[in-house]
N, C-alpha and C positions, 0 to 999 in steps of 0.2 A: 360060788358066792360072787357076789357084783362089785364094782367096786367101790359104790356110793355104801351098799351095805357093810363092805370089811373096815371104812373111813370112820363110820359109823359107831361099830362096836370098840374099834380102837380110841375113838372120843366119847366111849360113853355121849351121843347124839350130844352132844354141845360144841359150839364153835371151836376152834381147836387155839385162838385165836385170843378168842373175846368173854368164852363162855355163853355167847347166846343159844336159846335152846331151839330156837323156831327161825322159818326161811333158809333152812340149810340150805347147801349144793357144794359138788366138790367143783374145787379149782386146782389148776394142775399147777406144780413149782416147774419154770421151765429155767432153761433151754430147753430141756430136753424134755420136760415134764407130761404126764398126760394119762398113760393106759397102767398105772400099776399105784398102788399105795404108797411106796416109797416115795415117788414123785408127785405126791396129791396130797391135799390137808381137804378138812372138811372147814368150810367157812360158812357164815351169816350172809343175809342179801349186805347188809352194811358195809362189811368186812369187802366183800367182794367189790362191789358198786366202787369203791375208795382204792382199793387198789388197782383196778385196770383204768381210775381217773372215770370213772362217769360221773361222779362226786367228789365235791371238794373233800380235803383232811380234813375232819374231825379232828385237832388235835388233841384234846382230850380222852375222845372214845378212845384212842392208841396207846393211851397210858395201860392200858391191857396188857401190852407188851412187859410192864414190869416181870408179870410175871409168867407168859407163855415162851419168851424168849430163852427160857430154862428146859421146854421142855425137851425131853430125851430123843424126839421126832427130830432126823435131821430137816429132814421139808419142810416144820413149825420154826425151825432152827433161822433156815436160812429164809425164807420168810421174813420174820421177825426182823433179821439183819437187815435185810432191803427196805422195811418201811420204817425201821430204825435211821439209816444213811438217808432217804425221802424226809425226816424229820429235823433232818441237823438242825434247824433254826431253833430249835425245841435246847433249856439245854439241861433237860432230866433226858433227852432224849439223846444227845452227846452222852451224858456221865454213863447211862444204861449201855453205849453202845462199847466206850469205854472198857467198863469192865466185861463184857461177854467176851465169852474165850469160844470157838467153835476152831475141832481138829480142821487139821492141814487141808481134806479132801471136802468136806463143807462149805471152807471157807471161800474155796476155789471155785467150787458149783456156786455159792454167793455171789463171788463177782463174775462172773461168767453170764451169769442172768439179768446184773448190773447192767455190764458193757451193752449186753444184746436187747435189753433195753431203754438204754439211752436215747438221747436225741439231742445231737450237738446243739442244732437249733433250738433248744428249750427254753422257755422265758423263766428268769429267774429275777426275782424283784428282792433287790434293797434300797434299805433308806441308806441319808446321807452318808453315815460311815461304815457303810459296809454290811450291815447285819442283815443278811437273809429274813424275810418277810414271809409269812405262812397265812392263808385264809383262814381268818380269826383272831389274830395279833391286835394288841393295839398298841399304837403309836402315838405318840405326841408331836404338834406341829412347831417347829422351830422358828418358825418368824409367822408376823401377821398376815394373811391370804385374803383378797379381795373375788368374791365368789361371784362367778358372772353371771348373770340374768336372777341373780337371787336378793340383790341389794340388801348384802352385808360383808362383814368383815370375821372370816377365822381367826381368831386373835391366838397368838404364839401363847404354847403352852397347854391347848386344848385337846384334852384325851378324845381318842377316834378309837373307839370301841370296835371289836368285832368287822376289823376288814377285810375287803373281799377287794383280789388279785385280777387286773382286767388282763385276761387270757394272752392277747395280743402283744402287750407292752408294757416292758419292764419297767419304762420309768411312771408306770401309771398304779394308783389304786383306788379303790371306792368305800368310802364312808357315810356316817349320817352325821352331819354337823348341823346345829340347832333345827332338829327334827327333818334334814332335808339331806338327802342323797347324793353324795357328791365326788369330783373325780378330784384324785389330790396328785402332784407328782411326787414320788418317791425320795427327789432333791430335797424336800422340805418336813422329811418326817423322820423321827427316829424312833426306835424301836422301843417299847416298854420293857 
């Protein structure tokens, strides 16, 4: 039996994840992960694309996690954990992480995939006091902004729907403010 096949029957074909039934493929849970079930979940193109970053978080689609984060798979387990801790700005996604209890030897394999995923260098964007920023947040501007080459004025107070995080730099993100696309710094916004 193959192992996309045994991923399969053990998810009843659905994401193991999300519940989506179509665009499977396995992905392995690493460090060590790869040639065996234990170390593999079957996931969606969505699920996947989002976790190895070829796509921003969906914060929303993740609320999945309510409840796959339960399941008895340690792989779905620690999974779940890692794009849990990727969510902290989220804060159903704090309280969910909160109470999940995974044994002593999960928890380990958890961080272990953490660390060996990391990257010191990571850009991580907050607004003014501190809160963690996610692509799709929105944010309120805390003083008036003079928008260049666009001749007008941001006025303090102005909800910024649905922002998106410029890769490079932290103190940077991107909104649409009266109908126009725009770079804001991070100084000037706080988090909804």
């Amino acid at each position: 039996m193959s192992l996309e096949t045994e991923l399969r029957a053990r998810a009843d074909n659905k994401c193991e994840l999300c519940g989506a039934t179509e665009n499977l493929t396995v992905a392995a849970v690493g460090p060590e992960g790869g040639e065996s079930a234990e170390r593999s979940i079957l996931v969606c193109s969505t699920c996947d694309a989002q976790m190895a970053g070829r796509e921003e978080l969906g914060t929303n689609h993740w609320r999945c996690l309510n409840d796959s984060a339960w399941s008895t798979e340690p792989a779905v387990q620690v999974t779940a954990w890692r794009m849990l801790n990727r969510l902290e700005g989220e804060a159903w996604a704090r309280d969910l992480l909160d109470t999940l209890y995974l044994d002593e030897e999960t928890l380990a394999w958890a961080q272990a995939g953490q660390d060996a995923g990391s990257d010191d260098d990571a850009v991580v964007h907050k607004d003014t006091y501190g809160a963690v920023l996610s692509a799709g947040d929105t944010v309120t501007l805390i003083k008036d902004l003079k928008v260049k080459g666009a001749n007008f004025t941001a006025k303090r107070g102005t909800a910024v729907r649905n922002i998106g995080l410029v890769p490079d730099n932290a103190g940077q993100i991107e909104g649409r403010v009266n109908d126009q696309r725009i770079v804001i710094l991070t100084e000037f916004v706080k988090k909804s």
